[in-house]
ROMAR-105992 format. One line per field, with one value per residue (C-alpha): x, y, z. Coordinates in pm, 1 decimal, always signed. Example, Ala and Ser with C-alpha at 12.3 -4.5 7.8 and 13.67 -1.06 7.14 Angstrom:
BEGIN
c1 <- [+1230.0	+1367.0] $
c2 <- [-450.0	-106.0] $
c3 <- [+780.0	+714.0] $
end
This chain:
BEGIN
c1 <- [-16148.1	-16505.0	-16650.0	-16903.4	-17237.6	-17179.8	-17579.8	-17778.7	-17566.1	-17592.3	-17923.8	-17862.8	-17983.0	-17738.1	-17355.8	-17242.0	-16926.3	-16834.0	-16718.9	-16743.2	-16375.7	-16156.1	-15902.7	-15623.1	-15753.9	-15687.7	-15343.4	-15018.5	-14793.4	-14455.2	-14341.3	-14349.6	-14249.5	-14283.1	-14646.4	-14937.2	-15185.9	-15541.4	-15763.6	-16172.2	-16257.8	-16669.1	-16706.8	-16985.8	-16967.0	-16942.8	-16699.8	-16577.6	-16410.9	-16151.0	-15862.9	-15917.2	-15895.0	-15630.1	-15418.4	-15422.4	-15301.9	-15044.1	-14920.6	-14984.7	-15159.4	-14883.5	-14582.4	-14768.4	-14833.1	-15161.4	-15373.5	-15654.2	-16010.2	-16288.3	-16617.2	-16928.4	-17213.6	-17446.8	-17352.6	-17217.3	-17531.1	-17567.4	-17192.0	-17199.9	-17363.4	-17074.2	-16802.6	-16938.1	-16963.3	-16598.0	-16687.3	-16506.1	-16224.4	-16315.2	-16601.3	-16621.2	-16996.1	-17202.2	-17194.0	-17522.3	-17461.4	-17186.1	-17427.0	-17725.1	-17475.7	-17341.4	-17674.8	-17692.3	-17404.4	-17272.7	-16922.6	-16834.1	-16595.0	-16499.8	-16130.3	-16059.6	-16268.7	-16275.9	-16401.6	-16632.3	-16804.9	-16694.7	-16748.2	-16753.0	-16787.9	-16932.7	-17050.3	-17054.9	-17454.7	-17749.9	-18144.1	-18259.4	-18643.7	-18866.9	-18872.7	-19253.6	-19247.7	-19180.9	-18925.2	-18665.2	-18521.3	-18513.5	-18828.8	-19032.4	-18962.6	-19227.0	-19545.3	-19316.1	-19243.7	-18831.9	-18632.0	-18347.0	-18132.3	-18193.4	-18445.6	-18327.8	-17952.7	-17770.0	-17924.2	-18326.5	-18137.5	-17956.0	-18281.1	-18467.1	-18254.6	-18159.8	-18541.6	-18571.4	-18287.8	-18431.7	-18795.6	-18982.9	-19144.4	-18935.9	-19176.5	-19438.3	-19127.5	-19254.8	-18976.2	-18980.5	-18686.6	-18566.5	-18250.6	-18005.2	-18065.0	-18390.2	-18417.0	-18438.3	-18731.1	-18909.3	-18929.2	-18986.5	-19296.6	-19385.2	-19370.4	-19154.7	-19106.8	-18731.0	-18451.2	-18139.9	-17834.5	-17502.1	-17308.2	-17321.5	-17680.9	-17655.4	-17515.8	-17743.3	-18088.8	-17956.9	-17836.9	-18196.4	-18367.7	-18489.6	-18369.6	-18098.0	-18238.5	-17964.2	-17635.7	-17797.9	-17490.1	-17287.4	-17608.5	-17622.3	-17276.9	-16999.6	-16731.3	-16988.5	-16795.1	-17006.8	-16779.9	-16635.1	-16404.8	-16521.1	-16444.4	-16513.0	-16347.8	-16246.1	-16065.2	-15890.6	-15796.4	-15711.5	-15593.3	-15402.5	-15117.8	-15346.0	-15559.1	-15225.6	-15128.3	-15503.3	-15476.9	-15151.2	-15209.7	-15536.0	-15418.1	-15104.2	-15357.2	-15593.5	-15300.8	-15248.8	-15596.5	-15653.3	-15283.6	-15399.2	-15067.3	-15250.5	-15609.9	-15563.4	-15501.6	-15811.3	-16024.8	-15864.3	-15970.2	-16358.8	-16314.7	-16097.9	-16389.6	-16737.0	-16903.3	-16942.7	-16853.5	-16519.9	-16613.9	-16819.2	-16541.0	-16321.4	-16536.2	-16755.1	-16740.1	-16462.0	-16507.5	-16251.3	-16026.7	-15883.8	-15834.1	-15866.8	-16218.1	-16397.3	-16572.1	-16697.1	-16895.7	-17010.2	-17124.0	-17329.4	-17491.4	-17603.7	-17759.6	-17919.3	-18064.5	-18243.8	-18384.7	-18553.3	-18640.5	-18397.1	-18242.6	-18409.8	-18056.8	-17735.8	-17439.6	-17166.3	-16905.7	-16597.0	-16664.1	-16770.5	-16449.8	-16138.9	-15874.1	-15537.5] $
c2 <- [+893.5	+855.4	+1178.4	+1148.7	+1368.0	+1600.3	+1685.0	+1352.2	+1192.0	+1452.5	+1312.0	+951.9	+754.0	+446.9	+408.4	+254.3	+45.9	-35.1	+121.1	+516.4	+614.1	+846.3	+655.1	+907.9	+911.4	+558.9	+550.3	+529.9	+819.0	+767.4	+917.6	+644.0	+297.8	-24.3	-198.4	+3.7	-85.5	-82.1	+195.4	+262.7	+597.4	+691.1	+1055.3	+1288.5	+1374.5	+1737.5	+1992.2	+1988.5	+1613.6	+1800.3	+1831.7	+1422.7	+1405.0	+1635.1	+1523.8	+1132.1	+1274.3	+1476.6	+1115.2	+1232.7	+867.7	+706.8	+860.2	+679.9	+358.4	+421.2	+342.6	+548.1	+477.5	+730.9	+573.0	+820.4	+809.6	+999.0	+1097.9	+957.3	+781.2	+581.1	+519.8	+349.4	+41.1	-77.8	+94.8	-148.4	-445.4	-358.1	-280.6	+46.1	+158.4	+522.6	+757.3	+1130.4	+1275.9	+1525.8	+1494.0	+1376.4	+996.9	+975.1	+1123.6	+887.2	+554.1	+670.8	+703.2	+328.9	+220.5	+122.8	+162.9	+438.5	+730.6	+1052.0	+1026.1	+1352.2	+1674.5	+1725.0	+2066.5	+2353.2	+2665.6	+3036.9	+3254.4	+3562.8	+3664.2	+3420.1	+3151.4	+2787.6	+2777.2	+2962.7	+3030.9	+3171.6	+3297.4	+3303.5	+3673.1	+3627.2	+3513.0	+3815.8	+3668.8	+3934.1	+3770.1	+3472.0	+3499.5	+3540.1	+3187.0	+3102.5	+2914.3	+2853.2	+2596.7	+2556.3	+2255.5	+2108.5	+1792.8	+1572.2	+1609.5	+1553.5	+1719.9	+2034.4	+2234.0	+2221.1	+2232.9	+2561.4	+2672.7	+2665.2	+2794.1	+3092.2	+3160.5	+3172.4	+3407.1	+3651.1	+3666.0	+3391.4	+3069.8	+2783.3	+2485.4	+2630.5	+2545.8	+2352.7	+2134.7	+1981.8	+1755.7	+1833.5	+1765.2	+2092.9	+2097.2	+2065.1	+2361.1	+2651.3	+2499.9	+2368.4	+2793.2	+2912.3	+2657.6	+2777.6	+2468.0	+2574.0	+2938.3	+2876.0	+2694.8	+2614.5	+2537.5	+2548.5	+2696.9	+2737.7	+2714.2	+3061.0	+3267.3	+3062.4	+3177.7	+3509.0	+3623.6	+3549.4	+3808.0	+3563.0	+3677.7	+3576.3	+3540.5	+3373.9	+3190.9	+2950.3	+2794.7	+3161.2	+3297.0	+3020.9	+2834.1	+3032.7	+2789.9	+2503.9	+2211.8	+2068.9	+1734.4	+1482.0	+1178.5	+836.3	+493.6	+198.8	+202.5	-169.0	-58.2	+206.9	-75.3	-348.5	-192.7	+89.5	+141.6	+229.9	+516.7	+666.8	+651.1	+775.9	+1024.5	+1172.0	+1134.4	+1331.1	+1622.1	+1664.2	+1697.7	+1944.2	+2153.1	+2096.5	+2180.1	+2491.7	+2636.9	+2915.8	+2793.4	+2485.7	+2588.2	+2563.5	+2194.7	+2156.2	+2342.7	+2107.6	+1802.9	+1956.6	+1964.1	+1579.3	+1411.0	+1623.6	+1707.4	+2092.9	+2367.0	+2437.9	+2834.4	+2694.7	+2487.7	+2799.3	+3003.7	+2793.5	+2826.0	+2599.8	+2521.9	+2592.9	+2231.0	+2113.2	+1827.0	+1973.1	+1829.8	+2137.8	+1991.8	+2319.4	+2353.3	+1957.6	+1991.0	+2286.0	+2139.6	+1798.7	+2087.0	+2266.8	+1923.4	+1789.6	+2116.9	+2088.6	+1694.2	+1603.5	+1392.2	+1221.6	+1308.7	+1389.7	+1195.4	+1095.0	+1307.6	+1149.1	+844.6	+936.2	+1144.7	+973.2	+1221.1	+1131.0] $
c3 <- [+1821.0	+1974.1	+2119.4	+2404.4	+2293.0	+2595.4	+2610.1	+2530.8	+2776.1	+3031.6	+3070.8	+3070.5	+3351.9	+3409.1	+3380.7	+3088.9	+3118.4	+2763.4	+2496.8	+2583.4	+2644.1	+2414.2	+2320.4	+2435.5	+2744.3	+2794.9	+2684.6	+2846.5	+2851.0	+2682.8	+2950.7	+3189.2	+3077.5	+3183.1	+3307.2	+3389.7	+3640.4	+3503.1	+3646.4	+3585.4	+3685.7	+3641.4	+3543.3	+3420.5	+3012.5	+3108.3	+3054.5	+3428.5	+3315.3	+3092.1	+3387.4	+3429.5	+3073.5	+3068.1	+3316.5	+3169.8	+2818.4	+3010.8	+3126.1	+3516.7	+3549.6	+3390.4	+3617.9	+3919.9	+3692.3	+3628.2	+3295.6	+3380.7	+3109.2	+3203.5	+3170.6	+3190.9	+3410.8	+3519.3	+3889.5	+4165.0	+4325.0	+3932.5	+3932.1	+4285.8	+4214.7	+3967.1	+4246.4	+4512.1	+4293.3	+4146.5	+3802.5	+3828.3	+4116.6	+4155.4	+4059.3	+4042.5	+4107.0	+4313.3	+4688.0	+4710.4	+4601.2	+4852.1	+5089.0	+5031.2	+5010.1	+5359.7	+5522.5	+5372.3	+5557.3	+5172.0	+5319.7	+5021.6	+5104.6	+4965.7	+4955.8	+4729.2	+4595.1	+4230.9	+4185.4	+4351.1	+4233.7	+4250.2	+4598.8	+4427.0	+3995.0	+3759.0	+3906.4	+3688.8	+3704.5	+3749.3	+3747.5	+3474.0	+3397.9	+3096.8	+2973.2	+3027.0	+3376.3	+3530.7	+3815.8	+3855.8	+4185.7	+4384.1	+4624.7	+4260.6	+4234.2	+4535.8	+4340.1	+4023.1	+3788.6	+3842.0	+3632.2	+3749.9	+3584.5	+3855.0	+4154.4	+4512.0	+4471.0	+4488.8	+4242.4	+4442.5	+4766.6	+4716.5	+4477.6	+4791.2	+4998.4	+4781.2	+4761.8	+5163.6	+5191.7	+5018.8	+5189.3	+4935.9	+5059.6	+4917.0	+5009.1	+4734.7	+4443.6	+4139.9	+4070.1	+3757.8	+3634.8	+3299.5	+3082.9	+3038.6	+2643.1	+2664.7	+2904.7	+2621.7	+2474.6	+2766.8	+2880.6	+2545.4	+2526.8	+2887.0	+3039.3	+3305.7	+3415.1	+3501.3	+3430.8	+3653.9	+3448.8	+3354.3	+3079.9	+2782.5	+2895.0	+3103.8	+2806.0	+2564.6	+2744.5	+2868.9	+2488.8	+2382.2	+2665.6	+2942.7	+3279.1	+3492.3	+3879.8	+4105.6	+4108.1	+4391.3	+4474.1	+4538.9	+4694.0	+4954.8	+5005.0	+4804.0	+4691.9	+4696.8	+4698.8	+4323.5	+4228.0	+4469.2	+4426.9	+4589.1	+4611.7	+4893.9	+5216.6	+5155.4	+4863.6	+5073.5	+5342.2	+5102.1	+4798.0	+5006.8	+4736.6	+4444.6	+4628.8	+4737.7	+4389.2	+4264.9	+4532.3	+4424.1	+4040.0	+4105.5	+4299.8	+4045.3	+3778.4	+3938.8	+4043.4	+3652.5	+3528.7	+3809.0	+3623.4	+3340.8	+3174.5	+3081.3	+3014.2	+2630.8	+2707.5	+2949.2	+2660.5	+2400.3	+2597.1	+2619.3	+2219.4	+2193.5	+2411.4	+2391.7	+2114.6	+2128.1	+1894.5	+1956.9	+2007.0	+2273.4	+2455.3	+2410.0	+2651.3	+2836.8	+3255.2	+3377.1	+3798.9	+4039.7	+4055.1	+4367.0	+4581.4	+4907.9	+5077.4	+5230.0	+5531.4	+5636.2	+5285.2	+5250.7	+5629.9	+5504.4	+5217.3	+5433.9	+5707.8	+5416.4	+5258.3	+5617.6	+5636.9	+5303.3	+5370.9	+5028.2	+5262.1	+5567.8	+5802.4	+5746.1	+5665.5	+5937.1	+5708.9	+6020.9	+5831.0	+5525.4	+5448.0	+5424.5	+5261.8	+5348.0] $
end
């Protein structure tokens, strides 16, 4: 079985469309017999992936027909070159690619959500300072250094935001794009004075005395809508009977993965398809799953990105969303 390397690629800058599926993810169920209709579905190499995962090896896919092979890229905005030219059917990413190819006219559409973050406890990321920085709280990140995986997204937008709301001047930010597992080093070094990242990152950083500052998403937007599912709208039009069958397959297996009967199995596909220590997969962070587009929170996010020029206007989310 091949495992993706859940942190190199986490960093990776281009979709790769060849040979990075687990192999149980890509086959049929013996549940469902007879033929199976081909299905490319571009996904991060994160732990958040485990319900698709999940849900294929439960043979959710295969009850509509679907063969379903999980390719990993990046984020939606990488993944939708090879969505437009039909190398793969659907993608699952941030917002902000579908946002961008939208204000492109691209003709992609957010058919499904995938998952969000927390309103209120633990949220799935956060900003975490140097123990020599002295930030305590978000408006002591004015003037700093702040990394981020990828500049121009949710993580900067809700940094900045977070940093407003609490009295500090967000446009004097340092952003500085770094890779997740490089973070720890990159503040022990004192390259960067914080570090805005996910688990096991959080617990990682926070059991070795630097400082936790803000969950920026819960601070700003709680129940951030973080993951979205896409695909073109001439799919949609001319392909009509495999996004209903997608659609369904995907909110049976989010209902699935959002079930604590079945978390053992979403944790056991982190551990079948990344490489992490299995401790690690037992108690990292898992999102909220559902398939339910919240309007109301993407709206927000597109508002919150013109304000801080990440994006030059916002989306036209009537024809961007398409959820049936």
């Amino acid at each position: 079985m091949k495992k993706v390397m859940a942190l190199g690629l986490i960093a990776a800058t281009a979709i790769a469309l060849t040979g990075c599926t687990d192999s149980d993810a890509s086959a049929p169920s013996d549940q469902a017999g007879g033929d199976l209709r081909q299905v490319r579905v571009a996904a991060l190499p994160i732990t958040e992936t485990a319900a698709l995962w999940g849900g294929i090896k439960a043979g959710i896919f295969a009850e509509r027909g679907l063969k379903v092979e999980v390719l990993p890229a990046q984020g939606g905005a990488q993944a939708i070159p090879a969505l437009m030219n039909g190398d793969i059917d659907f993608a699952i990413g941030q917002p902000f690619g579908p946002f961008r190819a939208d204000l492109q006219n691209l003709g992609v559409v957010i058919i499904g959500n995938y998952a969000s973050s927390y309103a209120q406890g633990d949220d799935i990321n956060a900003v975490v300072a140097s123990a020599k920085s002295g930030i305590k709280r978000p408006a002591d990140l004015a003037g700093k250094r702040v990394s981020v995986n990828s500049l121009g997204a949710a993580g900067d937008v809700t940094i900045m935001a977070a940093v407003e709301k609490d009295g500090g001047d967000p446009s004097t930010i340092k952003f500085v794009e770094v890779a997740f597992p490089d973070t720890p080093a990159q503040l022990e070094a004192g390259n960067i004075d914080a570090a805005w990242v996910p688990e096991p990152f959080v617990t990682q950083l926070r059991s070795r005395g630097d400082t936790f500052v803000v969950a920026p998403y819960q601070a700003v937007v709680p129940g951030l809508t973080t993951l979205t599912t896409i695909t073109t709208k001439e799919r949609t039009e001319k392909d009509a009977k495999l996004v209903e069958d997608f659609s369904a397959a995907m909110k049976k297996t989010l209902e699935w993965a959002q079930d604590p009967a079945n978390e053992t199995a979403v944790r056991q596909a982190i551990k079948d398809n990344l490489q992490m220590p299995p401790a690690v997969a037992d108690s990292v962070k898992l999102p909220a799953f559902g398939w339910d587009v919240d309007r109301t929170s993407l709206q927000t996010l597109a508002e919150l990105a013109q304000k801080y020029k990440v994006l030059n206007q916002q989306p036209n989310l009537d024809r961007l969303v398409q959820q049936k």
